[in-house]
C-alpha positions in Angstrom: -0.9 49.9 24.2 -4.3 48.6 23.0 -4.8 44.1 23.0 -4.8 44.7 19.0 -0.8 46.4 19.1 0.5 43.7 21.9 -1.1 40.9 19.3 0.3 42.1 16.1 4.3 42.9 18.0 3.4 39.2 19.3 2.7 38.1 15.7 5.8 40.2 14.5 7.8 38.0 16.6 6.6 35.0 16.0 6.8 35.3 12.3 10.8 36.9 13.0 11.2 33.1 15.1 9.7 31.3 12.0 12.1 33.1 9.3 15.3 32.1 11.2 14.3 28.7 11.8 13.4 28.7 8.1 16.7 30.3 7.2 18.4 27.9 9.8 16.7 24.8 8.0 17.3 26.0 4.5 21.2 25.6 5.3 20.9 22.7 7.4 19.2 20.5 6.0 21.6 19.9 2.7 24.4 20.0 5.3 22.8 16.6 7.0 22.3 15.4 3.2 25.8 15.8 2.0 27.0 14.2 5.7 24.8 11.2 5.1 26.1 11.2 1.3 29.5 11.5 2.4 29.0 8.7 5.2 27.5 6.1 2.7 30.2 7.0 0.0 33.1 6.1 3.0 31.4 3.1 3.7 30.8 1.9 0.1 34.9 2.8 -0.6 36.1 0.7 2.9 34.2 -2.2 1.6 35.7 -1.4 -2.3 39.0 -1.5 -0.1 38.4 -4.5 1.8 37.0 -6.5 -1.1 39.8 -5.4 -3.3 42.3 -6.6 -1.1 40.7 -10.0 -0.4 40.8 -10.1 -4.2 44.5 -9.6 -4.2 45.4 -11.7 -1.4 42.9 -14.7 -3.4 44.9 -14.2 -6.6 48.4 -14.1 -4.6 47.6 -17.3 -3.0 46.0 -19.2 -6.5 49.3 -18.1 -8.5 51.1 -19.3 -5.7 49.2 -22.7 -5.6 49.4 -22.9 -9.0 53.2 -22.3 -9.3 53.8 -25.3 -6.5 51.3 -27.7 -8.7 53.6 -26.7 -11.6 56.5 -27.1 -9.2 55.6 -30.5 -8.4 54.1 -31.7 -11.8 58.0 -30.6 -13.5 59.6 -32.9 -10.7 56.9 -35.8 -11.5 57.6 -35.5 -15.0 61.6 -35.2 -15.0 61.2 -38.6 -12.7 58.6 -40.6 -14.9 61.1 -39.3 -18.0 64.4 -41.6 -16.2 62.2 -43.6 -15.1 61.0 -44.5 -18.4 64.3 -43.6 -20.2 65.7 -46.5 -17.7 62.5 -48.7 -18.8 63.4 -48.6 -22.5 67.3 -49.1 -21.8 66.3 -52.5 -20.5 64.0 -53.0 -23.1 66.6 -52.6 -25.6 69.0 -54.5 -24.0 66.5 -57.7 -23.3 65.4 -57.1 -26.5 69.3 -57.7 -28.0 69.6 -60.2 -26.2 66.6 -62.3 -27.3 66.7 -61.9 -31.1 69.7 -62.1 -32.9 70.8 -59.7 -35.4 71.0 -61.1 -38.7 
């Protein structure tokens, strides 16, 4: 075997290495792309998750402050309503009282 024919089986073999790593990159490669893709796209729909359900949780508790404001402003009003109903009974009645009917 002359240096020339060990060189070019040495080259053979090298170039034989280079094609599989080639081949094993080609596939690779997009596989580590669509893991990434898939990792961003979980952690872009956790934090649609979580930031849907604080949403929810906001909106529970304003209807719920809003229905005890309503709550409270129905039981002011029904009060100010005998209290003022109570008002104009007195009214009336001093007002009787004072002017004669003709």
């Amino acid at each position: 075997m002359t240096l020339q024919e060990k060189i070019s089986i040495v080259m053979q073999a090298i170039s034989f290495i280079g094609i599989i790593f080639g081949v094993y990159l080609y596939f690779r490669r997009p596989q580590e792309k669509s893991e990434t893709t898939d990792a961003v796209f979980k952690e872009r729909m956790d934090n649609y998750e979580t930031t849907t359900k604080e949403a929810i949780k906001l909106a529970l508790n304003h209807s719920h402050t809003v229905e005890s404001k309503l709550d409270s402003h129905i039981k002011e009003s029904q009060t100010k309503g005998e209290a003022d109903a109570r008002w104009q009974g007195r009214m009336e009645t001093l007002l009787e009282e004072r002017l004669p009917r003709k």
